[in-house]
N, CA and C atoms as an extended XYZ file, in Angstrom:
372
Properties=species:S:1:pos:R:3:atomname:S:1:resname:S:1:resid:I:1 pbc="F F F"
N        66.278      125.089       85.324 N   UNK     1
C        66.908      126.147       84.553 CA  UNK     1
C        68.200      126.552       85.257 C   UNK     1
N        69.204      126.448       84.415 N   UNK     2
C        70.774      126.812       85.164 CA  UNK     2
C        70.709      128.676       84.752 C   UNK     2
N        71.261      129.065       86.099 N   UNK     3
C        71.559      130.400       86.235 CA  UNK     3
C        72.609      131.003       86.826 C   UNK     3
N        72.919      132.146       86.523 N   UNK     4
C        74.331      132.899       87.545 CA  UNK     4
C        73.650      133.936       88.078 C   UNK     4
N        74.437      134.139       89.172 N   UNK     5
C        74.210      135.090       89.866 CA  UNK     5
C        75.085      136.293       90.264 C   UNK     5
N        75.251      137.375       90.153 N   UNK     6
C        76.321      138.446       90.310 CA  UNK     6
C        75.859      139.713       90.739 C   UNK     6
N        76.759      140.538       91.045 N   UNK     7
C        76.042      141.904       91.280 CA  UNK     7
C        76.423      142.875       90.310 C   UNK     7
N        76.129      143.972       90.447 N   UNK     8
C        76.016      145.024       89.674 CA  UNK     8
C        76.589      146.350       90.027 C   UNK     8
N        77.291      146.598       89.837 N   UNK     9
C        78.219      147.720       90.438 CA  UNK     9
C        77.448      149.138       90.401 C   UNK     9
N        76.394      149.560       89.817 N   UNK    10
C        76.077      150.606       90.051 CA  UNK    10
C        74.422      150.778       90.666 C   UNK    10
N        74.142      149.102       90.180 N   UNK    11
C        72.447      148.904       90.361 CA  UNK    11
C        71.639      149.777       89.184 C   UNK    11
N        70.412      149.433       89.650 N   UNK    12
C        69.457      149.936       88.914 CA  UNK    12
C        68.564      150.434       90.056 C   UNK    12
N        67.967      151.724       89.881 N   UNK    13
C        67.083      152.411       90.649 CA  UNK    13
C        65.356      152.154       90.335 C   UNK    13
N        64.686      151.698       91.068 N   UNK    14
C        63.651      151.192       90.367 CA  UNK    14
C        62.178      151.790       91.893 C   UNK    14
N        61.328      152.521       91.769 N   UNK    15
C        60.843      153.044       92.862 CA  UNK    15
C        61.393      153.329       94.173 C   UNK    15
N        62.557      154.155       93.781 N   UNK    16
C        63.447      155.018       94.395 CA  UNK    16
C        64.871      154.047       95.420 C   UNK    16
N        64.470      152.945       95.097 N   UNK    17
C        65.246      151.977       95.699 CA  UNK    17
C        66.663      151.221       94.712 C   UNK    17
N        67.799      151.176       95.091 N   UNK    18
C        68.708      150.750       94.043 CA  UNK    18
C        68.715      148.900       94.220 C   UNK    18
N        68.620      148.502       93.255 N   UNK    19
C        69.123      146.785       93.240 CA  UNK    19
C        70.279      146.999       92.309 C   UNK    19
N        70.890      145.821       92.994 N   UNK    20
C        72.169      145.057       92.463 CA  UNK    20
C        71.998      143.365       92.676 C   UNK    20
N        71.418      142.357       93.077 N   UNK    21
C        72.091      141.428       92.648 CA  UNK    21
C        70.832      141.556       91.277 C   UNK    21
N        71.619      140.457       90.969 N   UNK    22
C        71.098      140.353       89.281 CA  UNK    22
C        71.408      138.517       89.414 C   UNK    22
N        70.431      137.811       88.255 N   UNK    23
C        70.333      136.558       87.859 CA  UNK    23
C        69.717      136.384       86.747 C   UNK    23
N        70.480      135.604       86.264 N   UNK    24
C        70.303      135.511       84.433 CA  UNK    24
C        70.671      133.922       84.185 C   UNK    24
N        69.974      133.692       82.448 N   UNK    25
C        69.742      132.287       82.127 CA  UNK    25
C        70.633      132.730       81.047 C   UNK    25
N        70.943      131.730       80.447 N   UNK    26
C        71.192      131.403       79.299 CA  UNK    26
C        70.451      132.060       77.977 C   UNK    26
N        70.923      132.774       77.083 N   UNK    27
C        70.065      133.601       75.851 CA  UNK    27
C        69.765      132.399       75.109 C   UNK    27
N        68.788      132.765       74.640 N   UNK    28
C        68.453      131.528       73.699 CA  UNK    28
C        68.081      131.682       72.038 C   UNK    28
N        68.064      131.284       70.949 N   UNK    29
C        67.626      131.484       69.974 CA  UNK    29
C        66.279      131.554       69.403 C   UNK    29
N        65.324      131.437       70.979 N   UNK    30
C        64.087      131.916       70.825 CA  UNK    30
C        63.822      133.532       71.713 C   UNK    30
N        65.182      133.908       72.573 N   UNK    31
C        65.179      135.329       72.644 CA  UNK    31
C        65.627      136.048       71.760 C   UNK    31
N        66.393      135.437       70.812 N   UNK    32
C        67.017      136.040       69.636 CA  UNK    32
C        65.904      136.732       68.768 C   UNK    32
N        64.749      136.038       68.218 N   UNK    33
C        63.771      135.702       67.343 CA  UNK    33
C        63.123      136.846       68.102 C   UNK    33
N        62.514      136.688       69.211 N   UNK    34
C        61.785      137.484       69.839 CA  UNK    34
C        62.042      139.120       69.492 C   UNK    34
N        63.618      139.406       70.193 N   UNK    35
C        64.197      140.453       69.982 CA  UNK    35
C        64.373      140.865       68.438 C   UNK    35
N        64.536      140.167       67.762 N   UNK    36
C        64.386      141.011       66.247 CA  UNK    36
C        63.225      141.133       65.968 C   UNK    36
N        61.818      140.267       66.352 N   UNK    37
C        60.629      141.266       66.180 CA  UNK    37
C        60.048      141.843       67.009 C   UNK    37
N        60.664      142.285       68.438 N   UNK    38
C        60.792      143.523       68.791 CA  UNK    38
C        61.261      144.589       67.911 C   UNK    38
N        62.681      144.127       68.250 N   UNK    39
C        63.311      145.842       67.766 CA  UNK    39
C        63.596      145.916       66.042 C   UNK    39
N        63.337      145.395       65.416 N   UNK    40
C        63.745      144.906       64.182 CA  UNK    40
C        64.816      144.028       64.095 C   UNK    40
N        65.582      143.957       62.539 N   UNK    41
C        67.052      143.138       62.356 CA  UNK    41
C        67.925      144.085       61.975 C   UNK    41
N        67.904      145.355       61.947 N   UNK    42
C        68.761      146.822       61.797 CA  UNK    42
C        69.920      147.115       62.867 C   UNK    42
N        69.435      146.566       63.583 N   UNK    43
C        70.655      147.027       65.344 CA  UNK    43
C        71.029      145.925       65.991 C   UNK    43
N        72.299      146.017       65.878 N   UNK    44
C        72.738      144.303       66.489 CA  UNK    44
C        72.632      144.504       67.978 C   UNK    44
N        73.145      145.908       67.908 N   UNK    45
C        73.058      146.022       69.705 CA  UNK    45
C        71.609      146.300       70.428 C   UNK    45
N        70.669      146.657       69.668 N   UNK    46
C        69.179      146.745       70.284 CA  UNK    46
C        68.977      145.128       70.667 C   UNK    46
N        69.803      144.370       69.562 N   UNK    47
C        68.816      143.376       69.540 CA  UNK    47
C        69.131      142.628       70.857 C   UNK    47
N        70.711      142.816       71.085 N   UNK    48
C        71.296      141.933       72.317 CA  UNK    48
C        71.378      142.607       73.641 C   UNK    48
N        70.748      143.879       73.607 N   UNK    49
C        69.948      144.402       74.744 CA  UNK    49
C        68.426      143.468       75.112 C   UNK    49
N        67.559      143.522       73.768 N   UNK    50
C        66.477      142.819       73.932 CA  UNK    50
C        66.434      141.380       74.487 C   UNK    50
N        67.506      140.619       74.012 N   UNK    51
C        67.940      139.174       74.511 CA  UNK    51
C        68.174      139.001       76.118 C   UNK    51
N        69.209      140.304       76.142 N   UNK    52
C        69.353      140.105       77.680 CA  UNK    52
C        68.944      140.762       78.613 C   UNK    52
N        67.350      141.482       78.554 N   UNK    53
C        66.638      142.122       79.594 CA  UNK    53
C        66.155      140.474       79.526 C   UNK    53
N        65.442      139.792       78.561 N   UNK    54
C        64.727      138.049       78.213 CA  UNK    54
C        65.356      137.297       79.624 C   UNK    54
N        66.524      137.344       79.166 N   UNK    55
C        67.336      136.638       80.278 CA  UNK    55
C        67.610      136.316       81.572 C   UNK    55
N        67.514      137.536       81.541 N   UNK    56
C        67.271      137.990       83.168 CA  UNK    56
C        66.373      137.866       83.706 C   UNK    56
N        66.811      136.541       84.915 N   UNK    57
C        65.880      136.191       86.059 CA  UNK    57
C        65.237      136.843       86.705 C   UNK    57
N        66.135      137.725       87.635 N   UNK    58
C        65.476      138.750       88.610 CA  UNK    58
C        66.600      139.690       88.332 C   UNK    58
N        66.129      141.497       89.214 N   UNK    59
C        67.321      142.162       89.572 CA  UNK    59
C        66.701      142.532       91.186 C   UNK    59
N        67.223      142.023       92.408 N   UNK    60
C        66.702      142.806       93.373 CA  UNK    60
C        65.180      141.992       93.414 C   UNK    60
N        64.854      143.200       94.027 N   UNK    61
C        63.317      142.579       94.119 CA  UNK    61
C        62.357      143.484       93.213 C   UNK    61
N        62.954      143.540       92.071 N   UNK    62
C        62.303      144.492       90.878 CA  UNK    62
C        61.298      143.384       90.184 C   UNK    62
N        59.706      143.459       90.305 N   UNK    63
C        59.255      142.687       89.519 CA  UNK    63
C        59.457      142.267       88.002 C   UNK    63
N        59.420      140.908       87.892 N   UNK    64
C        59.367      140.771       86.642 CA  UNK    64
C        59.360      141.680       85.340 C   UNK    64
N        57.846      142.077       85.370 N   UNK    65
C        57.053      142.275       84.266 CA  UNK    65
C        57.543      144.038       84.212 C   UNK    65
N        58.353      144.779       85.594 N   UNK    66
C        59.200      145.875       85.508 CA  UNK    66
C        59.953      146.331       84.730 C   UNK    66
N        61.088      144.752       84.216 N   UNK    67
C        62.237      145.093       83.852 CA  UNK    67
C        62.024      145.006       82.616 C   UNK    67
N        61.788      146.089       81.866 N   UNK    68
C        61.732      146.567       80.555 CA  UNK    68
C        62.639      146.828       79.919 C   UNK    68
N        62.724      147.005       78.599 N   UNK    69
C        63.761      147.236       78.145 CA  UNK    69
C        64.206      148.939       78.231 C   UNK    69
N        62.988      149.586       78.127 N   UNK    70
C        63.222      151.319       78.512 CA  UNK    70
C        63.909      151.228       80.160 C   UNK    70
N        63.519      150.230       80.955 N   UNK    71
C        63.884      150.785       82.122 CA  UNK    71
C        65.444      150.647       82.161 C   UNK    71
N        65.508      149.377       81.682 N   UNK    72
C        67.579      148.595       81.721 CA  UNK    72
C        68.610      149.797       80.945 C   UNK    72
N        67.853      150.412       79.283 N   UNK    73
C        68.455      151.405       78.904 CA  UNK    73
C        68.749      152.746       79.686 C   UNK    73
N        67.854      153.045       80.420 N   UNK    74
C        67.516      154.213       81.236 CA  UNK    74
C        68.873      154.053       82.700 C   UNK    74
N        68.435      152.745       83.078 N   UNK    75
C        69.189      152.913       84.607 CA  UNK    75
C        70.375      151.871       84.400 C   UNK    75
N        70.689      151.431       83.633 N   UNK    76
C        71.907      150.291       83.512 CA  UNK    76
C        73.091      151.418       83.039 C   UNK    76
N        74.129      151.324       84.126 N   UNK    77
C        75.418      152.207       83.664 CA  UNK    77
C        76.125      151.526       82.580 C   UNK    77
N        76.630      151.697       82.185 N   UNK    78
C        77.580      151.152       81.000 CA  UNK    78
C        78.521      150.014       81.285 C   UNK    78
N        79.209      150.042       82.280 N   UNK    79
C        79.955      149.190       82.886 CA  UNK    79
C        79.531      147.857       83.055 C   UNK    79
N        77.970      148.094       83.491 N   UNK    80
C        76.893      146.850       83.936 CA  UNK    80
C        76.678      146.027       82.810 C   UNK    80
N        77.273      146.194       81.436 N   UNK    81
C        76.842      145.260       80.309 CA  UNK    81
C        78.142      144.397       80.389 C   UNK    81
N        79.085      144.682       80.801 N   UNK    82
C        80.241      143.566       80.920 CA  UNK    82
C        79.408      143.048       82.090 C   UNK    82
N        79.254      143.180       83.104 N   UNK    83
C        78.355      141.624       84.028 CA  UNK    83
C        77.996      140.893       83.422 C   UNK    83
N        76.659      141.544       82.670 N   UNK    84
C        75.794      140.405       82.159 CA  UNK    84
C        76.952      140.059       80.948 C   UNK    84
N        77.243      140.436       80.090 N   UNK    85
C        77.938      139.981       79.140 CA  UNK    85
C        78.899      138.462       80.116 C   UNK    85
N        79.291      139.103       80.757 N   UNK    86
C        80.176      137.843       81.925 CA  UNK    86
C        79.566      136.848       81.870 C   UNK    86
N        78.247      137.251       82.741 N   UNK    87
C        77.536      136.389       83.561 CA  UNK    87
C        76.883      135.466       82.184 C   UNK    87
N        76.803      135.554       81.051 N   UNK    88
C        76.324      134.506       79.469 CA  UNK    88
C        77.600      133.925       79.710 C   UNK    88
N        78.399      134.676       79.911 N   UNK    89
C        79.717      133.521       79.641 CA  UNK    89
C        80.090      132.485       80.986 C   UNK    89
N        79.965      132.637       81.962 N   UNK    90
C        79.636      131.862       83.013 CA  UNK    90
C        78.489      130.868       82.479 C   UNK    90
N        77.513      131.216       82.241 N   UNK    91
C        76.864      130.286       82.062 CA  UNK    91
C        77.236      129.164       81.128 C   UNK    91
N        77.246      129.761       79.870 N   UNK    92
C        77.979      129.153       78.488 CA  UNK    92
C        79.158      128.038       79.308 C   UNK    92
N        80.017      128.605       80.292 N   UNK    93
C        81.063      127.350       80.981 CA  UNK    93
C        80.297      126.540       81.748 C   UNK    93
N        79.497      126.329       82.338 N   UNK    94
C        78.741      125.873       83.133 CA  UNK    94
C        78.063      124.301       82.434 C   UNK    94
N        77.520      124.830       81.359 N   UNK    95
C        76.505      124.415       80.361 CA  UNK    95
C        77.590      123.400       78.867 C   UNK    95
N        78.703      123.873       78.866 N   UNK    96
C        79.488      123.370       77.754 CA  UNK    96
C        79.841      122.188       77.976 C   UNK    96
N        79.406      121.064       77.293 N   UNK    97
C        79.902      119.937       77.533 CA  UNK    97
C        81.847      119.672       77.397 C   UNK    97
N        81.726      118.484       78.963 N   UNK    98
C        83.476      118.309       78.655 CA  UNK    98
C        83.464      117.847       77.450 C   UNK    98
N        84.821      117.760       77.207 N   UNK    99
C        85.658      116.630       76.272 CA  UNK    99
C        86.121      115.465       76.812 C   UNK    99
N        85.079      114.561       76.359 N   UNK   100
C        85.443      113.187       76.185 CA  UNK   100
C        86.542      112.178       76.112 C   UNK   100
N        87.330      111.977       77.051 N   UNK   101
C        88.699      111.085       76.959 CA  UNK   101
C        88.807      109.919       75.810 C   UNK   101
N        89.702      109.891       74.866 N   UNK   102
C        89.724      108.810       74.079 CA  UNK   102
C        89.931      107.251       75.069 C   UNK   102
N        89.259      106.420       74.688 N   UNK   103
C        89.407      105.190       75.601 CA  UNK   103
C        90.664      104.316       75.131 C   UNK   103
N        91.441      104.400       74.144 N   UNK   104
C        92.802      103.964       73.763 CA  UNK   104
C        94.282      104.818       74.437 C   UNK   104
N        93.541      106.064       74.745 N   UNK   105
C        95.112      106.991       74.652 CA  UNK   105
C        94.689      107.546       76.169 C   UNK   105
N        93.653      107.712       76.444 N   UNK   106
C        92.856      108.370       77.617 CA  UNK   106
C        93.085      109.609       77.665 C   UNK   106
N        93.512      109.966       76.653 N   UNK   107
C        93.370      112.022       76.105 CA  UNK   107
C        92.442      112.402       75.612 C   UNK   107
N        92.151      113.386       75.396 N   UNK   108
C        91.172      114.533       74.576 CA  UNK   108
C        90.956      114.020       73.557 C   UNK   108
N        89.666      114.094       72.966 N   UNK   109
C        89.385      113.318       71.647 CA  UNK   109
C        89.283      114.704       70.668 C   UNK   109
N        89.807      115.871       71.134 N   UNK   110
C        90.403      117.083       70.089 CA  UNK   110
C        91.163      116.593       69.457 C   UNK   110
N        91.323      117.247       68.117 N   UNK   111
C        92.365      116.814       67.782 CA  UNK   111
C        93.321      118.443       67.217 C   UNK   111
N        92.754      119.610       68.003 N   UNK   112
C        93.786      120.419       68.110 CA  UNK   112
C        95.194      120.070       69.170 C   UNK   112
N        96.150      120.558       69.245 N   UNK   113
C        96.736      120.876       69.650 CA  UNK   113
C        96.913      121.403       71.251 C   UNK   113
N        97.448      121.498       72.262 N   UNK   114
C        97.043      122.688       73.781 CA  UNK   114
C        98.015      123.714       73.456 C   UNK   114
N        97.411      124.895       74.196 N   UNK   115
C        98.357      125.782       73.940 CA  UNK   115
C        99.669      125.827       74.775 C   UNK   115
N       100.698      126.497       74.241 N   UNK   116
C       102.012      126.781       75.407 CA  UNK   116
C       101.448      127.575       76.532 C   UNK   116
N       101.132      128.642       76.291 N   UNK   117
C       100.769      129.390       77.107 CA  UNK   117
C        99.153      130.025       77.554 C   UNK   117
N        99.207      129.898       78.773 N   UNK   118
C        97.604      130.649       78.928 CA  UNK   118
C        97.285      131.930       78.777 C   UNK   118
N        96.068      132.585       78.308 N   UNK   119
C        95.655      133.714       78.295 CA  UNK   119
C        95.418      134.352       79.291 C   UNK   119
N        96.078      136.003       79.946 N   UNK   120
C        95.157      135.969       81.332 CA  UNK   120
C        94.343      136.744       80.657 C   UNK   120
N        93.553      136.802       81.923 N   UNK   121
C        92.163      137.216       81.662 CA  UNK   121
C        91.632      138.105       82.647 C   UNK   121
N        90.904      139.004       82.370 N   UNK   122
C        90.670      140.225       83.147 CA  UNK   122
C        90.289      140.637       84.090 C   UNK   122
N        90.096      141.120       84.752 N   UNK   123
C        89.377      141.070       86.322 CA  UNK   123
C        88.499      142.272       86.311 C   UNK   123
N        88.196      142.670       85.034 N   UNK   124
C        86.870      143.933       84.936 CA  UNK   124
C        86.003      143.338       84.851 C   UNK   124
C-alpha cells in the first residue's frame, strides 16, 4: 500500500497528548461508498471528511479504531484539511502513471499541447 507522510500543524489531542505526524493512502471508491452510507449522499463535505478519516493510516500513536470521525471533527483545526487534502494529492502524483514516449518521434504520446508558462504553486 503506497502512502504519504506529513505533519500537522496543530495536531490532534487525543488522551491529553497532541499528535502530528499523520499517514494516509489513497481514497478509494470503496471509501466513497462507505462514506455515503455512513453519512448519507446530502453533504459532499461530510462525505469527504468520512473518506479521509478511511484513509488515514495512522496519526501519532492514536489507535486505529480511535480515529473517528467525531474525534477528527472535534480536534482537526481547519488548516489541517489542506494537509490531508495535499497529502491525496501527493499520493495521486506518486501513483499517476507517466506518459509514454512515442517510439517514432520519442515525445509524449499527448496530443495536447505544453504550456508556455508554469503555474506556481503554493507553499500553504
Amino acid at each position: 500500500m503506497m502512502t504519504e507522510r506529513d505533519q500537522l500543524l496543530y495536531g490532534i489531542e487525543y488522551e491529553g497528548t497532541l499528535h502530528y505526524d499523520v499517514e494516509m493512502r489513497i481514497m478509494t471508491i470503496q471509501d466513497n461508498i462507505a462514506a455515503i452510507e455512513e453519512v448519507g449522499p446530502q453533504s459532499g463535505m461530510r462525505i469527504t471528511d468520512s473518506m479521509m478519516r478511511r484513509a488515514i493510516v495512522r496519526v501519532g500513536t492514536i489507535p486505529q479504531d480511535a480515529l473517528t470521525l467525531d474525534l477528527l471533527r472535534a480536534e482537526l483545526a481547519d488548516e489541517e484539511y489542506d494537509v490531508l487534502i495535499n497529502l491525496q494529492e501527493r499520493i495521486k502524483k506518486k501513483r499517476r502513471r507517466a506518459k509514454i514516449a512515442s517510439p517514432a518521434t520519442g515525445s509524449s504520446s499527448s496530443s495536447s499541447a505544453p504550456s508556455a508558462s508554469a503555474s506556481p504553486t503554493s507553499g500553504a
